[in-house]
PyMOL Python script that loads the backbone (N, CA, C, O; Angstrom):
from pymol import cmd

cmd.read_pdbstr("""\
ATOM      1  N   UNK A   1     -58.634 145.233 -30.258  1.00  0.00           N
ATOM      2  CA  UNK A   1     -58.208 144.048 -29.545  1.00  0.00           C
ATOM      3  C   UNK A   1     -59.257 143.679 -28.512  1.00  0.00           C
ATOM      4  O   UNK A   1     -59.755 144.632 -27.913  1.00  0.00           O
ATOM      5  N   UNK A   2     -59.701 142.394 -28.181  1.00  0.00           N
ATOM      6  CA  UNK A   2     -60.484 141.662 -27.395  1.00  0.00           C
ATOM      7  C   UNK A   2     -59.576 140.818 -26.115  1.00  0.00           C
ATOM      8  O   UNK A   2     -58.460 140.347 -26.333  1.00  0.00           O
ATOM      9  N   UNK A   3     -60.188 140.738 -24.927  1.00  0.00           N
ATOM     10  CA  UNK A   3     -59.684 140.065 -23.935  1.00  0.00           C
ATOM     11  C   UNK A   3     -60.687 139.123 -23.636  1.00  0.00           C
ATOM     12  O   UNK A   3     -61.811 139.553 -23.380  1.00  0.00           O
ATOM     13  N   UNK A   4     -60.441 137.729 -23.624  1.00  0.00           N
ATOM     14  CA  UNK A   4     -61.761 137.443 -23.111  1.00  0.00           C
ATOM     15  C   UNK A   4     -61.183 135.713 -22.819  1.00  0.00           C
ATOM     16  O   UNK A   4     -60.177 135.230 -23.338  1.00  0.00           O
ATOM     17  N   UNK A   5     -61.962 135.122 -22.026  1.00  0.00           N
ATOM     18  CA  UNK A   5     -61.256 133.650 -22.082  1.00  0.00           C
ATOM     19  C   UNK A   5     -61.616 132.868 -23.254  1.00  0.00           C
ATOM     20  O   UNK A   5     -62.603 133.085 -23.957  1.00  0.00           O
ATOM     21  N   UNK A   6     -60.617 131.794 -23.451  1.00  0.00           N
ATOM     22  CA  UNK A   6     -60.744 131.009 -24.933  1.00  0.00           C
ATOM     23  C   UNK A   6     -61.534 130.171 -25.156  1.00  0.00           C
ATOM     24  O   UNK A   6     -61.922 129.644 -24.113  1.00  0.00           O
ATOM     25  N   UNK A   7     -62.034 129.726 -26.153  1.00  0.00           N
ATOM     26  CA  UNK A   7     -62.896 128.335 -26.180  1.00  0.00           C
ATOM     27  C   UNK A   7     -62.827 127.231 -26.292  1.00  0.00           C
ATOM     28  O   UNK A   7     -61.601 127.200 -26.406  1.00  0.00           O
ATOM     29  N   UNK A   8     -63.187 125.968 -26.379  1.00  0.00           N
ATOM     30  CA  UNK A   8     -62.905 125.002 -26.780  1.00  0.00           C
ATOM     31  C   UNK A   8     -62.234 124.474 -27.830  1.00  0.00           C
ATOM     32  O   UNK A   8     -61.335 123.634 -27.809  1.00  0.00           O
ATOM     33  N   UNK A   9     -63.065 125.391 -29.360  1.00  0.00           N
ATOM     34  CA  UNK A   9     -62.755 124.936 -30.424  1.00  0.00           C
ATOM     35  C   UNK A   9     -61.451 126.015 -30.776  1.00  0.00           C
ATOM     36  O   UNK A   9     -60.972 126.177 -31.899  1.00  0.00           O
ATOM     37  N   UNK A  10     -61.026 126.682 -29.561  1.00  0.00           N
ATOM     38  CA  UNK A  10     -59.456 127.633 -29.880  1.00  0.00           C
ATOM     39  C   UNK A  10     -58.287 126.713 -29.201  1.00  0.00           C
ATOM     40  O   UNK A  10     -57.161 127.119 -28.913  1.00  0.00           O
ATOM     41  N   UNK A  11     -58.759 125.467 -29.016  1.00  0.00           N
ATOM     42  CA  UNK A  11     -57.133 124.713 -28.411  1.00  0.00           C
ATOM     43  C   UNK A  11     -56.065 124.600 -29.654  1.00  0.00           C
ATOM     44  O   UNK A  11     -54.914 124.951 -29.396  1.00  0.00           O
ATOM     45  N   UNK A  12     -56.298 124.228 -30.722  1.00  0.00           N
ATOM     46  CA  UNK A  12     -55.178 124.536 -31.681  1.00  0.00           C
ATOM     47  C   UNK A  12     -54.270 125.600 -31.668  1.00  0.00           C
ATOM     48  O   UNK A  12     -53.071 125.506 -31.404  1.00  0.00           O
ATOM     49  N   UNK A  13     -55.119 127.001 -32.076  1.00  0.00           N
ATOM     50  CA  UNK A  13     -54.081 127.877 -31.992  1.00  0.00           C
ATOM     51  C   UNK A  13     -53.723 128.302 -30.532  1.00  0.00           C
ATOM     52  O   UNK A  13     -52.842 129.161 -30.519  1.00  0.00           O
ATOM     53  N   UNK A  14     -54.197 127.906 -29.238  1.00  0.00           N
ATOM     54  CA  UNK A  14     -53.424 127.914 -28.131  1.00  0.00           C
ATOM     55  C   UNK A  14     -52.202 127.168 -27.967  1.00  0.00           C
ATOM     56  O   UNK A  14     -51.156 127.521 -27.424  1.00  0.00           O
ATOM     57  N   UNK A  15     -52.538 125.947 -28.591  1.00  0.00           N
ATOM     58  CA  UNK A  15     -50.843 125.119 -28.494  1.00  0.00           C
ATOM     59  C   UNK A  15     -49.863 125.271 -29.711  1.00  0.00           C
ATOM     60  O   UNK A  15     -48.738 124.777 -29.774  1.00  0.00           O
ATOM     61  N   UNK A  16     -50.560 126.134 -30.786  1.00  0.00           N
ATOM     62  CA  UNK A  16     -49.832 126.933 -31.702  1.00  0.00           C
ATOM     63  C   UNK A  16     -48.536 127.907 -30.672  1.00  0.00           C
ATOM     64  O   UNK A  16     -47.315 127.809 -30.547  1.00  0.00           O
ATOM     65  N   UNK A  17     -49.561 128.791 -30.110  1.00  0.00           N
ATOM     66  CA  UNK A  17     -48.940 129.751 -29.212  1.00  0.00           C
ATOM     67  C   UNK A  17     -47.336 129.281 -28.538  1.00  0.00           C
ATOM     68  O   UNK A  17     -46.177 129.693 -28.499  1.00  0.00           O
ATOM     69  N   UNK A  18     -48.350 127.909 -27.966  1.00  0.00           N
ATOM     70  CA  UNK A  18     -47.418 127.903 -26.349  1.00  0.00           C
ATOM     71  C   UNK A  18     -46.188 126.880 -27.385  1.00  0.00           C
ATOM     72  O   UNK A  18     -45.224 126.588 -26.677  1.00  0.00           O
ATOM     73  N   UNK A  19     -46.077 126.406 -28.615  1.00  0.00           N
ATOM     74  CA  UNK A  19     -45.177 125.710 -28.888  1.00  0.00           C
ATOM     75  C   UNK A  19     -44.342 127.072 -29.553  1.00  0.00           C
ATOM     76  O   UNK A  19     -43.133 126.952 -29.355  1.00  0.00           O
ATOM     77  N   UNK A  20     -44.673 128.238 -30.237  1.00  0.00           N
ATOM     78  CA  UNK A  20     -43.723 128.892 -30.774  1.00  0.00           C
ATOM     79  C   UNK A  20     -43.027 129.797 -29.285  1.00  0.00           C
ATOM     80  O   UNK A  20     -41.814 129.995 -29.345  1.00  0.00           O
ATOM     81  N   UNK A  21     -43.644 130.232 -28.224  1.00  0.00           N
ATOM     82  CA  UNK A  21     -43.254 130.471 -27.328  1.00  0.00           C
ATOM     83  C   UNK A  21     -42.445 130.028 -26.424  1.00  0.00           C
ATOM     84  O   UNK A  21     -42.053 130.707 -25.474  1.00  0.00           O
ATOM     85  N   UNK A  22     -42.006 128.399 -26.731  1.00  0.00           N
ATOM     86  CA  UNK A  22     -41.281 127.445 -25.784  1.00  0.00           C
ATOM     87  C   UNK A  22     -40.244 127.079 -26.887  1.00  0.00           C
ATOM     88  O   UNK A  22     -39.058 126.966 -26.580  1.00  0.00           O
ATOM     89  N   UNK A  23     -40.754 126.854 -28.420  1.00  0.00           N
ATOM     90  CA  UNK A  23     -39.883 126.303 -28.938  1.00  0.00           C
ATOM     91  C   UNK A  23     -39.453 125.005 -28.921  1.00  0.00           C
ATOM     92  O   UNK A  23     -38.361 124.487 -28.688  1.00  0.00           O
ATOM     93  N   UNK A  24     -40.914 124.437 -29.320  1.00  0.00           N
ATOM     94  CA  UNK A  24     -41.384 123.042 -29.515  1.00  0.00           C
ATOM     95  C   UNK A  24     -42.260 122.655 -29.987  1.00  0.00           C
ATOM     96  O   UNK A  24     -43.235 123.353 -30.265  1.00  0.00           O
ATOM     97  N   UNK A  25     -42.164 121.408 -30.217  1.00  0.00           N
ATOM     98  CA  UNK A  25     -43.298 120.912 -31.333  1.00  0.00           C
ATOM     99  C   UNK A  25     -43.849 119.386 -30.751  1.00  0.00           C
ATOM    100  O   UNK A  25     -43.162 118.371 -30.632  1.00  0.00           O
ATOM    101  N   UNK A  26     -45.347 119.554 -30.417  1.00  0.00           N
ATOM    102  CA  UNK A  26     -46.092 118.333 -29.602  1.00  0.00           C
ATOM    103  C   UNK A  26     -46.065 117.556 -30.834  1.00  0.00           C
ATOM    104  O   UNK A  26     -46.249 117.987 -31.972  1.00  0.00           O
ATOM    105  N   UNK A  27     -45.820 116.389 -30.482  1.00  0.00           N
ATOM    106  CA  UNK A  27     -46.704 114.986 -31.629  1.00  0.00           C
ATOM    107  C   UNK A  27     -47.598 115.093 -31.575  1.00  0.00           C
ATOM    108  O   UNK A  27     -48.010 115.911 -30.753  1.00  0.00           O
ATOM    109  N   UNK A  28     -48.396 114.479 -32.263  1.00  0.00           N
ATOM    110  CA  UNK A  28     -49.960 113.923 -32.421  1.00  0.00           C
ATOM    111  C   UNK A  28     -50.677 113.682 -31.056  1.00  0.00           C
ATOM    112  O   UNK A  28     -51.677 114.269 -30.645  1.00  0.00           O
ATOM    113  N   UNK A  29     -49.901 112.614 -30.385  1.00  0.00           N
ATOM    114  CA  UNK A  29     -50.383 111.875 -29.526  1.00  0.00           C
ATOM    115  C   UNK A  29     -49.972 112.747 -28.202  1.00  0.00           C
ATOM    116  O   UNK A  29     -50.519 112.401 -27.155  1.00  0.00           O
ATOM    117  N   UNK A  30     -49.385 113.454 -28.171  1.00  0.00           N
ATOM    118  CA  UNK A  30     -49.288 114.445 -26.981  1.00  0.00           C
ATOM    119  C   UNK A  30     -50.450 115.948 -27.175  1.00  0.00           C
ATOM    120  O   UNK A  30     -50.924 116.673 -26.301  1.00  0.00           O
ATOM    121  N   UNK A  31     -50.635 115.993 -28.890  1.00  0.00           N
ATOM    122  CA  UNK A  31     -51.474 117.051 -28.758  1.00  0.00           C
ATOM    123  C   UNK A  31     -53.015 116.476 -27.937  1.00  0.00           C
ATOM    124  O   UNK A  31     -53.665 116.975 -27.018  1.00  0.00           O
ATOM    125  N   UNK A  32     -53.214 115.200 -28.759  1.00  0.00           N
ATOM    126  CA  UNK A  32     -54.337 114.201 -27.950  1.00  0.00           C
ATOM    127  C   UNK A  32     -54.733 114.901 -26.642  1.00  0.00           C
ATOM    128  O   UNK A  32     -55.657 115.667 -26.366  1.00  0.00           O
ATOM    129  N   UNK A  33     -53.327 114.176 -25.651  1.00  0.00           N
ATOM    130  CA  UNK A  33     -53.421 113.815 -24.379  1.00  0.00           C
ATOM    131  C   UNK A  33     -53.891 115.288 -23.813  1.00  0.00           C
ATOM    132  O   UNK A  33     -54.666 115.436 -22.869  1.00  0.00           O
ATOM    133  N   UNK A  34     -53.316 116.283 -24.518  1.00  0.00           N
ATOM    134  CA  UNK A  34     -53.123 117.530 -24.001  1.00  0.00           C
ATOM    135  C   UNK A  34     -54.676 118.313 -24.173  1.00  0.00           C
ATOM    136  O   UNK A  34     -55.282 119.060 -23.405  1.00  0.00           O
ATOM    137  N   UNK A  35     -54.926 117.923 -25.178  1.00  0.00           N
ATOM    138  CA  UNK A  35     -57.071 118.329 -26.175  1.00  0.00           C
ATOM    139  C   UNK A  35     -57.777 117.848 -24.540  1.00  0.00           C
ATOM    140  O   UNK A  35     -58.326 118.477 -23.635  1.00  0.00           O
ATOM    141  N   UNK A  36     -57.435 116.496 -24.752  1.00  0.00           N
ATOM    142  CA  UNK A  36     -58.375 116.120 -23.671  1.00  0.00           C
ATOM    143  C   UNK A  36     -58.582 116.731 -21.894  1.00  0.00           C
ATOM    144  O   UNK A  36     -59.483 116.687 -21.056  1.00  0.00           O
ATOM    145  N   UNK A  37     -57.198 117.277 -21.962  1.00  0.00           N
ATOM    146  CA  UNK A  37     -56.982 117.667 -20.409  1.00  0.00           C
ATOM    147  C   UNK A  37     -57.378 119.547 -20.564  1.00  0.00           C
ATOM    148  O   UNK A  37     -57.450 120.144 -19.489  1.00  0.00           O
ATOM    149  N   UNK A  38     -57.565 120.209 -21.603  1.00  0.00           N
ATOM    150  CA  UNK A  38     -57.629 121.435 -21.981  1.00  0.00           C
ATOM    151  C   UNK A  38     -59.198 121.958 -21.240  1.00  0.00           C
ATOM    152  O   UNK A  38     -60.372 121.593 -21.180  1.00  0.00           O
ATOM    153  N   UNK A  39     -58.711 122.549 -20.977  1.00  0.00           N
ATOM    154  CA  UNK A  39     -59.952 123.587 -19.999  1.00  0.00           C
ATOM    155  C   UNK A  39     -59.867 124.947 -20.126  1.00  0.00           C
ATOM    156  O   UNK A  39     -59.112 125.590 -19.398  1.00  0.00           O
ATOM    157  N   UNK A  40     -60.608 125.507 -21.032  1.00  0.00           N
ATOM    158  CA  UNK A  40     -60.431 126.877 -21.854  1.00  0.00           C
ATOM    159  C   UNK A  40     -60.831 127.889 -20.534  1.00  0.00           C
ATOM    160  O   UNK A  40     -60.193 128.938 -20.448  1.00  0.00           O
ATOM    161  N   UNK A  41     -61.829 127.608 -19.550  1.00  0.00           N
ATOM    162  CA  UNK A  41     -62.272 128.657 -18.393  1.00  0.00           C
ATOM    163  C   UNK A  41     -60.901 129.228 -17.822  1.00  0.00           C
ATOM    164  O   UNK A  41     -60.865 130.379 -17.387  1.00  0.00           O
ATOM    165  N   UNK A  42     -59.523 128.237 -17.827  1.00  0.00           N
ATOM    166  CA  UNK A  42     -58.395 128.303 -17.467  1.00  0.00           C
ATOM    167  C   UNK A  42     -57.144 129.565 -18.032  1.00  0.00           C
ATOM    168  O   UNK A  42     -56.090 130.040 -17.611  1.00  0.00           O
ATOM    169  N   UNK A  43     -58.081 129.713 -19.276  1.00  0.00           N
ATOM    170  CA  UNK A  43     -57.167 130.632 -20.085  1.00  0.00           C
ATOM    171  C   UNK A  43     -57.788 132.041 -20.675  1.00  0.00           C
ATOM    172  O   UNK A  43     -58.935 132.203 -21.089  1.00  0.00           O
ATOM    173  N   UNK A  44     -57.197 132.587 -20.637  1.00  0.00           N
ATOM    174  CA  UNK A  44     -57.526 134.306 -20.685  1.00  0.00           C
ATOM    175  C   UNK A  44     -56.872 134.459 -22.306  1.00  0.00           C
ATOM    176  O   UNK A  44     -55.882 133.775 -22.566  1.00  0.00           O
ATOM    177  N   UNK A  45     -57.210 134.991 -22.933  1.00  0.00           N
ATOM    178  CA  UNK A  45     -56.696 135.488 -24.860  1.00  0.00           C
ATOM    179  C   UNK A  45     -56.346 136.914 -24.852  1.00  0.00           C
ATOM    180  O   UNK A  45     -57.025 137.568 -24.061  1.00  0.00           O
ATOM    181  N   UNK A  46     -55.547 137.512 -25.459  1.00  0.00           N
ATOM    182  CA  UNK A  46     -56.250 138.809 -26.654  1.00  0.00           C
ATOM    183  C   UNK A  46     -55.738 138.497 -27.765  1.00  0.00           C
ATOM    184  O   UNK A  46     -54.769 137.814 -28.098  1.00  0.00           O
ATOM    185  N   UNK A  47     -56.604 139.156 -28.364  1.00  0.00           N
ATOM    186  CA  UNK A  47     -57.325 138.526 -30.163  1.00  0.00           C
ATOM    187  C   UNK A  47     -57.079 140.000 -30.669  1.00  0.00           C
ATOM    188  O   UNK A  47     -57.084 140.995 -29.945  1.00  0.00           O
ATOM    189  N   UNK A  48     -56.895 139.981 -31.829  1.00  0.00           N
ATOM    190  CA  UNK A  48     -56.702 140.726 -32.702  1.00  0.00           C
ATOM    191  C   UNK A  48     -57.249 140.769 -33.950  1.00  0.00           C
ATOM    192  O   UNK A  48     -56.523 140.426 -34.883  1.00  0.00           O
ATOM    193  N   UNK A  49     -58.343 141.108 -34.171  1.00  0.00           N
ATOM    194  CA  UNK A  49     -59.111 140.519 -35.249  1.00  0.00           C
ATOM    195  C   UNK A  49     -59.265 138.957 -35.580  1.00  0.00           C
ATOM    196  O   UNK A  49     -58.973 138.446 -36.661  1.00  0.00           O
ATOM    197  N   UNK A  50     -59.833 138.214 -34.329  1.00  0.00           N
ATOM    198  CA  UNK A  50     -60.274 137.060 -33.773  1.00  0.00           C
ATOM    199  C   UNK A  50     -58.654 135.805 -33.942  1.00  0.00           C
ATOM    200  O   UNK A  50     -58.676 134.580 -33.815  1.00  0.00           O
ATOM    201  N   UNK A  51     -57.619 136.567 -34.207  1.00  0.00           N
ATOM    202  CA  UNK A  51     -56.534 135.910 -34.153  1.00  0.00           C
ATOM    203  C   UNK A  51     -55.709 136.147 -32.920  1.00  0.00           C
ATOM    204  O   UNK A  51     -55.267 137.264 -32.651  1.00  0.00           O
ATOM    205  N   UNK A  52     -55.430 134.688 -31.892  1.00  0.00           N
ATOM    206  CA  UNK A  52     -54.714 134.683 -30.831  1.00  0.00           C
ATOM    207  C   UNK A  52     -53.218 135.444 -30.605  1.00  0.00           C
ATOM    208  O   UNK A  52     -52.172 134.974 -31.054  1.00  0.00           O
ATOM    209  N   UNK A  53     -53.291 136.560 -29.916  1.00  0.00           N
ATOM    210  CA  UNK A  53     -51.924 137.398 -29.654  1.00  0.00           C
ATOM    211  C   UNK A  53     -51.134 137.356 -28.969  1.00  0.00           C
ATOM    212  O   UNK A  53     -49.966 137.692 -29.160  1.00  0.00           O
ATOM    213  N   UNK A  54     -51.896 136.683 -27.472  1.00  0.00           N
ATOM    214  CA  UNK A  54     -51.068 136.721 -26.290  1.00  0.00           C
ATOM    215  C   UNK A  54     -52.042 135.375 -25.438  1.00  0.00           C
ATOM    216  O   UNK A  54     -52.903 134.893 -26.175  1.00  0.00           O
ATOM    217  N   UNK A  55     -51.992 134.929 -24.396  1.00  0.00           N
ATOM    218  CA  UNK A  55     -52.624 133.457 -23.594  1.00  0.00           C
ATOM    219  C   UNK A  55     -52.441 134.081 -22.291  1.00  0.00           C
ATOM    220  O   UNK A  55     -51.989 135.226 -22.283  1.00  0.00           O
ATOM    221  N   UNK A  56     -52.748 133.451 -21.074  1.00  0.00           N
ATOM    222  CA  UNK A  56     -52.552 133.907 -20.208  1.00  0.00           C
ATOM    223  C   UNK A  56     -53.648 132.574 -19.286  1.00  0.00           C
ATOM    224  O   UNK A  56     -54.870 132.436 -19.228  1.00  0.00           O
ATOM    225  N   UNK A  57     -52.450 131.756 -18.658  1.00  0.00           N
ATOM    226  CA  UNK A  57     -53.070 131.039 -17.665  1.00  0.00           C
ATOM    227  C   UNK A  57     -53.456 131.582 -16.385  1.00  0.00           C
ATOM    228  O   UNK A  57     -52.664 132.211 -15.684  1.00  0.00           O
ATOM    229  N   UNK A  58     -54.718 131.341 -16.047  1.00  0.00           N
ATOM    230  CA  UNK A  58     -54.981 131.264 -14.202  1.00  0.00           C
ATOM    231  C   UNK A  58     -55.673 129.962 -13.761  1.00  0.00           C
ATOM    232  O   UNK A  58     -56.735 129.468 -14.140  1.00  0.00           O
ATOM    233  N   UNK A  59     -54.729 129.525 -12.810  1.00  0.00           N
ATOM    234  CA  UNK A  59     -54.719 128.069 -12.256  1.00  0.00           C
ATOM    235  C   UNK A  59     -55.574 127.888 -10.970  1.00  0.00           C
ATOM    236  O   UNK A  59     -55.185 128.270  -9.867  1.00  0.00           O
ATOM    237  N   UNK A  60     -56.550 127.389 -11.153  1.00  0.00           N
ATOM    238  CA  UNK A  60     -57.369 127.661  -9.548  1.00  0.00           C
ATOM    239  C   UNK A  60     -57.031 127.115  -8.684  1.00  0.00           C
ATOM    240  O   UNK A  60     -56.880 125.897  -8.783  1.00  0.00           O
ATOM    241  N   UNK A  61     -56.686 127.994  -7.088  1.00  0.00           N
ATOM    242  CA  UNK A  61     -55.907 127.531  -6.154  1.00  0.00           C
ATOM    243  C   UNK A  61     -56.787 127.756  -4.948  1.00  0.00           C
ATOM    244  O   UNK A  61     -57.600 128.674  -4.838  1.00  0.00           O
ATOM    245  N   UNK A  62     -56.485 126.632  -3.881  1.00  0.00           N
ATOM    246  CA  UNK A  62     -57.543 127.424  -2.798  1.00  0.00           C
ATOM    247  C   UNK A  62     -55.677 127.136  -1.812  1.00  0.00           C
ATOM    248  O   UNK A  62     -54.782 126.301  -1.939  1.00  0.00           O
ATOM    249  N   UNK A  63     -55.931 128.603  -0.717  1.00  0.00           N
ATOM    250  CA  UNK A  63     -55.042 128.139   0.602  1.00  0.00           C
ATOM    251  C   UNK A  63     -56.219 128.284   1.967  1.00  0.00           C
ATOM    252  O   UNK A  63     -57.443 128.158   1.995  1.00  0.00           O
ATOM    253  N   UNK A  64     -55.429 128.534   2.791  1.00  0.00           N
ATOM    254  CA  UNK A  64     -56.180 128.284   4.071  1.00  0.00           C
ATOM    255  C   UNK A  64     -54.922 129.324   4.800  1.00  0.00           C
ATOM    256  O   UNK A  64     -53.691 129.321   4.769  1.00  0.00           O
ATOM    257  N   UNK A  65     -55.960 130.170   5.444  1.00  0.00           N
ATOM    258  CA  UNK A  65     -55.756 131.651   6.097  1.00  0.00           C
ATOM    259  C   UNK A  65     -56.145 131.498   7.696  1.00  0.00           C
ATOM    260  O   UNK A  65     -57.359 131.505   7.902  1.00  0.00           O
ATOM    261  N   UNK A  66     -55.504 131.393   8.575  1.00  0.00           N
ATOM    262  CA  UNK A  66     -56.023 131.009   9.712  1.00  0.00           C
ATOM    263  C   UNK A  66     -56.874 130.188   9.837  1.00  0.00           C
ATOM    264  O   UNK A  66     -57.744 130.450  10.668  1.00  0.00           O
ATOM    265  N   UNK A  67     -56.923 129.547   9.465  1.00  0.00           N
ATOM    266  CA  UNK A  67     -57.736 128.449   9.482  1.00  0.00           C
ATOM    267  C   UNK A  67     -59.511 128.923   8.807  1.00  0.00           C
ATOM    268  O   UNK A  67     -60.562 128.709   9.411  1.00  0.00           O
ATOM    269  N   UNK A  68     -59.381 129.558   7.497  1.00  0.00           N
ATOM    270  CA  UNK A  68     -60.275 130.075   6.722  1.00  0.00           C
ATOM    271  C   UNK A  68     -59.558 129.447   5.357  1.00  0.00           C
ATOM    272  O   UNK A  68     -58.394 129.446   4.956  1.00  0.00           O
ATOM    273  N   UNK A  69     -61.241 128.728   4.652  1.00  0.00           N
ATOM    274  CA  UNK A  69     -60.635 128.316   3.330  1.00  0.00           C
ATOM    275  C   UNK A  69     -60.717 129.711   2.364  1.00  0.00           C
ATOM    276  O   UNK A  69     -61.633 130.504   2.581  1.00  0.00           O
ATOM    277  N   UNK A  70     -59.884 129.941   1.459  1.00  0.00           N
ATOM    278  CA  UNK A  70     -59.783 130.949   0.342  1.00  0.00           C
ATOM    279  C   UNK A  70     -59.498 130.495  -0.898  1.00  0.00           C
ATOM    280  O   UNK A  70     -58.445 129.901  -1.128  1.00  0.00           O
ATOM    281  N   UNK A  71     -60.563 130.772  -1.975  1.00  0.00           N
ATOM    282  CA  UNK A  71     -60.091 130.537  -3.279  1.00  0.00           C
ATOM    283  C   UNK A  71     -59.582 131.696  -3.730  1.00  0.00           C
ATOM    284  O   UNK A  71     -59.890 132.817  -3.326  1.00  0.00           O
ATOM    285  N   UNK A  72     -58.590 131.354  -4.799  1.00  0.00           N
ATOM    286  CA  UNK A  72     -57.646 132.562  -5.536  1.00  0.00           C
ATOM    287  C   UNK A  72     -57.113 131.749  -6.501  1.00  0.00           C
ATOM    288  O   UNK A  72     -57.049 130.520  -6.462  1.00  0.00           O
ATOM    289  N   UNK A  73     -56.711 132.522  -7.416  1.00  0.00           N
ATOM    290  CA  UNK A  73     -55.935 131.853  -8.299  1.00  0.00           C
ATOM    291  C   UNK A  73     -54.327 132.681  -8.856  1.00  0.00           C
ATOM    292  O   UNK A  73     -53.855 133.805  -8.689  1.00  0.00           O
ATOM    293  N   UNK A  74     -54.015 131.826  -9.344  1.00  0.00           N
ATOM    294  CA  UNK A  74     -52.589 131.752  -9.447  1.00  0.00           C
ATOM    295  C   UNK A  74     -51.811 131.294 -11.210  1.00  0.00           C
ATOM    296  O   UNK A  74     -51.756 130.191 -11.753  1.00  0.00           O
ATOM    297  N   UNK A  75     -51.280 132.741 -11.729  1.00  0.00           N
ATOM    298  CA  UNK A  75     -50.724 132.486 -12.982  1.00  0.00           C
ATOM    299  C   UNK A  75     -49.657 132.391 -13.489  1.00  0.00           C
ATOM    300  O   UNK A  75     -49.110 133.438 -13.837  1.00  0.00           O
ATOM    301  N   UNK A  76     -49.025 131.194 -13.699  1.00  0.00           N
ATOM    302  CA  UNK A  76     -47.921 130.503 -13.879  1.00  0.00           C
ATOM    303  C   UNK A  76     -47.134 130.909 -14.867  1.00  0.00           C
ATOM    304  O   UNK A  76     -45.932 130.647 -14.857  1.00  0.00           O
ATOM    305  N   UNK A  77     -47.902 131.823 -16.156  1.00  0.00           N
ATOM    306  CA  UNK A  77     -46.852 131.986 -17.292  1.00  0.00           C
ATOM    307  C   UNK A  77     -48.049 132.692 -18.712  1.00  0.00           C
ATOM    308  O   UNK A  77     -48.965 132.127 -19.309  1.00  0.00           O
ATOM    309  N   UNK A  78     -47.383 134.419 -18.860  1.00  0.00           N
ATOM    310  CA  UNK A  78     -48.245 134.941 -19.984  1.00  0.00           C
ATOM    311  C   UNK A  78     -47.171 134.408 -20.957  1.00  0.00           C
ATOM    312  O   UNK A  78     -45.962 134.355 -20.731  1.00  0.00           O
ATOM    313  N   UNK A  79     -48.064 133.876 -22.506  1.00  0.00           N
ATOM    314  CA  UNK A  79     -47.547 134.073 -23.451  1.00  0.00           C
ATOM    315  C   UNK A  79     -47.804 135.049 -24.561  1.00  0.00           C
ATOM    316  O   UNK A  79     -48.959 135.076 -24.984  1.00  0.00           O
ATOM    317  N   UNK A  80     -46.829 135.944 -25.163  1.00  0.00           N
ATOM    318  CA  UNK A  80     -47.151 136.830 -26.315  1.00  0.00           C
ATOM    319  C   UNK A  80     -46.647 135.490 -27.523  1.00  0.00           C
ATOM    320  O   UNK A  80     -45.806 134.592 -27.576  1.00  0.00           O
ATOM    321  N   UNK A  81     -47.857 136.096 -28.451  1.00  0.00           N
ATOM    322  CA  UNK A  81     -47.489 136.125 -29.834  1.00  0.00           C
ATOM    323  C   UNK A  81     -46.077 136.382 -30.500  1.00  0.00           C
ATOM    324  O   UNK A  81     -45.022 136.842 -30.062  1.00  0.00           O
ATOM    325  N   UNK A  82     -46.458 135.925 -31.674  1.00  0.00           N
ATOM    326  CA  UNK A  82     -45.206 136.229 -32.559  1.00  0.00           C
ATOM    327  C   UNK A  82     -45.489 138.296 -33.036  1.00  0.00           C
ATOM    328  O   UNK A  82     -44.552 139.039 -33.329  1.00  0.00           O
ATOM    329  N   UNK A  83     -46.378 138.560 -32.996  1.00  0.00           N
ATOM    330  CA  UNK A  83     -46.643 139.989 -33.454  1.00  0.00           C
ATOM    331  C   UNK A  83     -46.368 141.207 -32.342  1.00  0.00           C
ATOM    332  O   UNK A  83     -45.860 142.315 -32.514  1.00  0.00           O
ATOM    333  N   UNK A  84     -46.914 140.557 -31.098  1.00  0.00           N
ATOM    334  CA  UNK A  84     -46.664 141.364 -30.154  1.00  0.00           C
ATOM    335  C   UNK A  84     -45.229 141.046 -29.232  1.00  0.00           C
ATOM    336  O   UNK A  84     -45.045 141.798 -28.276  1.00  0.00           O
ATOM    337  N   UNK A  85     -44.292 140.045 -29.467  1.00  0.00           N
ATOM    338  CA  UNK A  85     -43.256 139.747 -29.362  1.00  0.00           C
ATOM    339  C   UNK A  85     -41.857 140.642 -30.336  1.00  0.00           C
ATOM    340  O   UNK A  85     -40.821 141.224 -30.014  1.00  0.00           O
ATOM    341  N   UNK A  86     -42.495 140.358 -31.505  1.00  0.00           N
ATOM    342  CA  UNK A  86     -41.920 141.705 -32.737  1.00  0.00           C
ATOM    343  C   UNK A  86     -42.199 143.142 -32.527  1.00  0.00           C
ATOM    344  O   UNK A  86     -41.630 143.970 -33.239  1.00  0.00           O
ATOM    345  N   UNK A  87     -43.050 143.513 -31.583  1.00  0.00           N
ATOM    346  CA  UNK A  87     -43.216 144.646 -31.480  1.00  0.00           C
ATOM    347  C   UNK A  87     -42.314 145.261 -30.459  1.00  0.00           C
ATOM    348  O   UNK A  87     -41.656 146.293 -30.591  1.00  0.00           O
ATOM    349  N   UNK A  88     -42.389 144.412 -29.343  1.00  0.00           N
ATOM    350  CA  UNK A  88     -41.329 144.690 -28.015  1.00  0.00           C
ATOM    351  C   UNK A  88     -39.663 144.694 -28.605  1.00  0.00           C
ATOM    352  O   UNK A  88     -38.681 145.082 -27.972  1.00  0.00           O
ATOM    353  N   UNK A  89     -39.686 144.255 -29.713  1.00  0.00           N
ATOM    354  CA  UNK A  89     -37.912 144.282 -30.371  1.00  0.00           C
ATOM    355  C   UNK A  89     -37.668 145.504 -31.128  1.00  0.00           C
ATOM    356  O   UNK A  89     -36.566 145.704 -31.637  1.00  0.00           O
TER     357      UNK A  89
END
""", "prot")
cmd.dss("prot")
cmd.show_as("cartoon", "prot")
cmd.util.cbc("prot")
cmd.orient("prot")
């Protein structure tokens, strides 16, 4: 298994992922909207013989610490696979 962030040409099977994980299905025109706004630096993978297993967003956040700026980031939601989802059952 590989960890590594995703690429560009992996947005398909990322919204593969996040639709069997939510239990939904984008149209066309939402997968569009969604291609275009996709920023793979954003997303973390593991692969399994170069097939997507699990996703893992980190959202870049800055706060302010006494009055010190700080970047950090912040992850809203891992998704497993259908394989590693079957495994936890």
């Amino acid at each position: 298994m590989d960890i590594r962030q995703l690429r560009n040409d992996e947005f398909d099977a990322s919204t593969a992922l996040s639709e069997y994980a939510f239990q939904y299905t984008m149209t066309p025109e939402q997968k569009e909207a969604s291609r275009a706004n996709f920023k793979p630096e954003q997303y973390w993978g593991i692969f399994d013989e170069e097939e997507l297993q699990a996703k893992l967003t980190i959202l870049p956040l800055r706060i302010y610490l006494q009055g010190r700026k700080l970047d950090m980031g912040g992850s809203p939601v891992l998704l497993p696979g259908r394989r590693i989802a079957d495994k936890a059952m």
